[in-house]
Structures are given as C-alpha cells and as structure tokens.
DOTI-194011 format. One record per residue (C-alpha): z, y, x; residue in three letters. Coordinates in steps of 0.001 Angstrom, whole numbers, plus 500000, padded with zeros to 6 digits. Layout:
N
ZYXALA...
***
This chain:
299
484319500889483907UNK487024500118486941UNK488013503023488252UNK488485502744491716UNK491565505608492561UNK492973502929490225UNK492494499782492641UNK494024502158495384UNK497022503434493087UNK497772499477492267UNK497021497794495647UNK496384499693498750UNK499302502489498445UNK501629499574499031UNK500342500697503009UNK502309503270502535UNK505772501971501330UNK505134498633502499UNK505498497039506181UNK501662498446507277UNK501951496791510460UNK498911496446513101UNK499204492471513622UNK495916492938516076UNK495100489996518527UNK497629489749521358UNK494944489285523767UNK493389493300522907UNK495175496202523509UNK497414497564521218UNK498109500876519731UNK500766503168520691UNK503030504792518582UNK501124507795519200UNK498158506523518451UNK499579504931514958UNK501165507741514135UNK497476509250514402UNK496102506940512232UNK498360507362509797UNK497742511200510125UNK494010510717509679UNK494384508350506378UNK496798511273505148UNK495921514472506121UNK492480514725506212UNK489685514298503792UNK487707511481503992UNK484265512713505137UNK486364514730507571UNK488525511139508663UNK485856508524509275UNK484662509982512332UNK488126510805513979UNK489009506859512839UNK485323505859514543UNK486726507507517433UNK490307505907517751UNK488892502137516703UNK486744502510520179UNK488695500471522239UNK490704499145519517UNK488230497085517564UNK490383494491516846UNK492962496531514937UNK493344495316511755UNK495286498506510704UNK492588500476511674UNK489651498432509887UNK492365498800506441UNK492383502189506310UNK488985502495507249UNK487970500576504118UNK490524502686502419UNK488494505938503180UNK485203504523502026UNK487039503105498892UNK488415507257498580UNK484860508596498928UNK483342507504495587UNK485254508457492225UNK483459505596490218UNK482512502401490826UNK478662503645490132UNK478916506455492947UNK480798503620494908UNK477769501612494896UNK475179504370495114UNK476341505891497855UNK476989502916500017UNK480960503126500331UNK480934499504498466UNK479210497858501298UNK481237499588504497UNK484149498985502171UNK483328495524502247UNK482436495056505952UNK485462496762507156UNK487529494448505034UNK485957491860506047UNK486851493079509809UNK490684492538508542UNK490154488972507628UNK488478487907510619UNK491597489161512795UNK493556488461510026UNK493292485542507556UNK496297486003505684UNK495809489944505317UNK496728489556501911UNK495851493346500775UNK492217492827502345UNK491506489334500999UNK492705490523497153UNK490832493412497433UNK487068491247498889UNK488070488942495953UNK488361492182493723UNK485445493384494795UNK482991490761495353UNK483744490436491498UNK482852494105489925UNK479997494141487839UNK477215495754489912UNK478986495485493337UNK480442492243493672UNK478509488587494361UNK479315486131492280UNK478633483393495068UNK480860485665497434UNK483331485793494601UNK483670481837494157UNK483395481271498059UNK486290483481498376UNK488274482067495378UNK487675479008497606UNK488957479926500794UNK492389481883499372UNK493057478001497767UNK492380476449500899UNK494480479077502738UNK497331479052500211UNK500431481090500977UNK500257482564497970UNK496503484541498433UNK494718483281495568UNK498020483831493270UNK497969487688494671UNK494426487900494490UNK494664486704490753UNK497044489571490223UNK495315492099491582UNK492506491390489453UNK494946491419486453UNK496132494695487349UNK492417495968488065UNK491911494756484242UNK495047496364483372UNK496627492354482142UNK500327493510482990UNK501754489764482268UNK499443487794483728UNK499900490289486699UNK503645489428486861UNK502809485701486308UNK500618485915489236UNK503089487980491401UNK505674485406490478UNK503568482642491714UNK502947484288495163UNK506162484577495576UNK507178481123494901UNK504263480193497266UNK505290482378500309UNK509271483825499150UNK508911484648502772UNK506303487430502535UNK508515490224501271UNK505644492450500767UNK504595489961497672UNK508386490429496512UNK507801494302496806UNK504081494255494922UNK506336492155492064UNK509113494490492064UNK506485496931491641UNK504523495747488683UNK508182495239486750UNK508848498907486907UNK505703499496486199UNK505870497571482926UNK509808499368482262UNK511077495907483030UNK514180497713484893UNK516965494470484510UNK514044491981485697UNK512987494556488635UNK516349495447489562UNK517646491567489228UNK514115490614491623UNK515487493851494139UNK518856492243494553UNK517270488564495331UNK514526489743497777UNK517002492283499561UNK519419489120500062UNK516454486768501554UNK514782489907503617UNK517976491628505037UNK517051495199506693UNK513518494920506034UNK512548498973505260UNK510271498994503114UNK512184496535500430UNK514999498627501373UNK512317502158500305UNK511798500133497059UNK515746500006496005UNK515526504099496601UNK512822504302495003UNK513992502163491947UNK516800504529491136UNK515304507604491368UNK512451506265488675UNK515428505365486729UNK516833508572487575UNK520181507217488652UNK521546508308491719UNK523693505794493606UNK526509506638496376UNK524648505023498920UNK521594506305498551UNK521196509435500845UNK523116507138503120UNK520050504910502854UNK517093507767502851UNK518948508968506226UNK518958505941507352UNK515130505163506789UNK514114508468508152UNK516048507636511638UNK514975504176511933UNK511416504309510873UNK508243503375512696UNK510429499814514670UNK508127496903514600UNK507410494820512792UNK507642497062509284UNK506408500537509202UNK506921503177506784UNK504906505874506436UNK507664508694506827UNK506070511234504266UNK506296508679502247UNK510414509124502470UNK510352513002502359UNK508614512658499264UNK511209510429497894UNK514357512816499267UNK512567515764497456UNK512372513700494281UNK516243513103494636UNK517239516616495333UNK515375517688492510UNK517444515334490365UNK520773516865492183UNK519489520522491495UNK519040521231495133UNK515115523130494266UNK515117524317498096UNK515846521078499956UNK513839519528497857UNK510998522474498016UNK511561522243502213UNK510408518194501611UNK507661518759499514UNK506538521258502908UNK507237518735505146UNK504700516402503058UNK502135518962502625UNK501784519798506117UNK501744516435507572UNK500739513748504431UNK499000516024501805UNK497195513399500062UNK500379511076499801UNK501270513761497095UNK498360513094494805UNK498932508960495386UNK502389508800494242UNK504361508992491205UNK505940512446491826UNK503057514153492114UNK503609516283489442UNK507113517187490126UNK506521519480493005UNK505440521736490036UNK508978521990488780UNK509967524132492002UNK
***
C-alpha cells in the first residue's frame, strides 16, 4: 500500500522550502502579503478539518489562486492516513478537483500535474484512461513534466535511481526551473549521495543566483551533514530578513526550524529551544513534516 504522508513528505513539502509562489491570472486579483501569509498560517497551524473552511473562506474572491487550490488539495491529501481511507472518505476526489483547479490556471504547475499523474495511477483511486491522457499531455507540454512526473512516481514506489534519472532528465529539459534542480538535490541527499548533491548545489546556485529557496537547500545540506560553514548564520540571517519578495517564497518556519537545528549542533539548547517556540506557535505541523522532527526532543 502507498502511503500517502509519504507522497506529501517526497513531493508537496517542497511548498515549503521551495519558491511556493501564487502565479494566479493577472487579470484576477491577487493576494496580499497578508493574506499569503494567512494561507500559509492555515496549511500550518491548523488541523485540517479545522483549515478547509477558513481556506473556503479566503479562496472567495480569489478563485483563481493557484496557491490556494495547492494547499487546498494538500489538506484533503492530510485528512486520510491511507490510501483506503483516502478513497473512502472522499479526500481522493476533492484532492483531485482542486488539483486539477492548479492546472487549469496553471499548466506547467509541475507539483500539481506529478501529483494528478500520481494519482490518477493508484490502484483503487486512479483512472487508468486519466492516467494515459495525462502521460499524454505532460509529453506534449514538455519542460520537463513528464520526466518529474516519472520521478515522482519512482519515489512514490520508493525506485531511488530511476528517481534521480528522472530528476536528471527534468533538469536537462527545463535547467531553468530551479525548483526541479532543488527536488534533484533533494533525492541525492536523500540517497547519502553528499559529493553528487553538493557538486549539483554548486551548479544550480551558479545558474539561479539569489534564488532563496536553492539558497535554504545549501543550509540545509550542511546541517544534514552536520558541518557548519562560516557563512552560514550569515546566510539563515539573511533568509529570515529577505523572505516573502516575489517571485520565491519561503515559508519562514521553515528557517527557524533550520536555525534551531544549527544551534543545537553549536550547543546553544536555548536559542535553539526559543526556535523550536517560534515554530510551534506559528507552523506546528512543519515540525512533524521535516527531518528534525525528532530533535526538538534533545532540548
């Protein structure tokens, strides 16, 4: 069975450390920074039976928010714990449609279409016409969606090198996407490949200059290796005071969580005790998504 807080851990927390920005159609209004930072808020903070009202609430007016239609399917995906309750309790469908939302605004919403690919192909959920029509459409599209979609399916079936071979691929097709860069930087540490993944960080950084969230991913490299550069509190300062400028976002928990993983490696237990806090009270659920979520326990 495909556990689907795996799908999330793999794919969708990139929206977190990843540029999660709300491309939207010019023509609508947009959101305000307020009104993002909500959003985020409501995807982090707050249970899930608890957030999809609140989110029905901000979308009015806003329906053509692809952020808002992501994290929407995000909640749904959150409210089952197997793929059996997924289906049985109808998250798969309003998973689906509200993914589908993204792609209509959207085409080359890469997270969205590799997650309808994933899904229209689970046994028991998916459609194997949808599946094929979709396989279709990401070839026709190109940019590197049916390479990515390929690779999240290979990390779904837990296929670590034809994940990478995949990731490579997308890259190749679209080096210009850094977020494709970041989900293959990703998927190297992942596998302990830390000369490949730190040899891929130097090349992307040098073709996506000040882009935060690659920038997120060369902090966040270290401190998995547990090697502390000089630069890098320079760098987590710096991400904390220029977060949330267009075009990438970062989810600023997201950075907290990382300083509190560093001052735990530098012995400082209260700053990094007065981080973990900060996360509680504003991101709780970030804490059970990423990889230190067991070292708040060493405090």
């Amino acid at each position: 069975m495909v556990w689907l807080p795996r799908i999330l851990l793999l794919t969708l927390l990139m929206g977190a450390t990843t540029g999660f920005a709300d491309t939207g159609n010019p023509a609508e209004p947009q959101l305000s920074q307020q009104q993002l930072r909500e959003a985020y808020r409501i995807r982090y903070a707050l249970e899930p039976d608890d957030a999809l009202p609140m989110l029905e609430d901000l979308q009015r007016g806003y329906s053509a928010s692809d952020l808002l239609w992501e994290i929407r399917a995000e909640l749904h995906v959150l409210n089952a714990d197997n793929v059996n309750l997924f289906r049985k309790l109808g998250q798969a469908r309003r998973a689906i449609e509200a993914y589908e939302h993204v792609v209509t605004i959207d085409p080359y919403a890469f997270r969205a279409q590799g997650l309808l690919f994933t899904f229209y192909s689970l046994p028991g959920i998916g459609d194997e016409e949808k599946a094929e029509s979709k396989e279709n459409e990401l070839l026709s599209l190109g940019g590197g969606l049916h390479a990515f979609a390929q690779a999240m399916q290979a990390m779904v079936n837990r296929d670590n090198a034809e994940a990478i071979s995949q990731l490579r691929l997308a890259v190749e097709a679209a080096p210009d996407n850094p977020d494709y860069h970041i989900a293959l930087i990703r998927q190297l540490i992942e596998l302990d490949a830390w000369q490949e993944a730190e040899a891929q960080l130097a090349a992307s950084m040098a073709l996506h200059e000040g882009y935060q969230p690659l920038t997120f991913q060369y902090a966040r490299y270290h401190v998995l290796k547990e090697s502390i550069p000089p630069d890098l509190h320079d760098i987590i300062a710096q991400l904390l005071e220029t977060n949330g400028s267009a075009p990438a976002r970062l989810l600023p928990e997201s950075v907290y969580l990382l300083r509190a993983r560093i001052r735990q490696l530098e012995g400082d237990l209260q700053g990094a005790a007065e981080d973990y806090r900060h996360v509680r009270e504003h991101a709780p659920k970030l804490i059970d998504e990423m990889e230190f979520a067991d070292d708040e326990s060493e405090l």
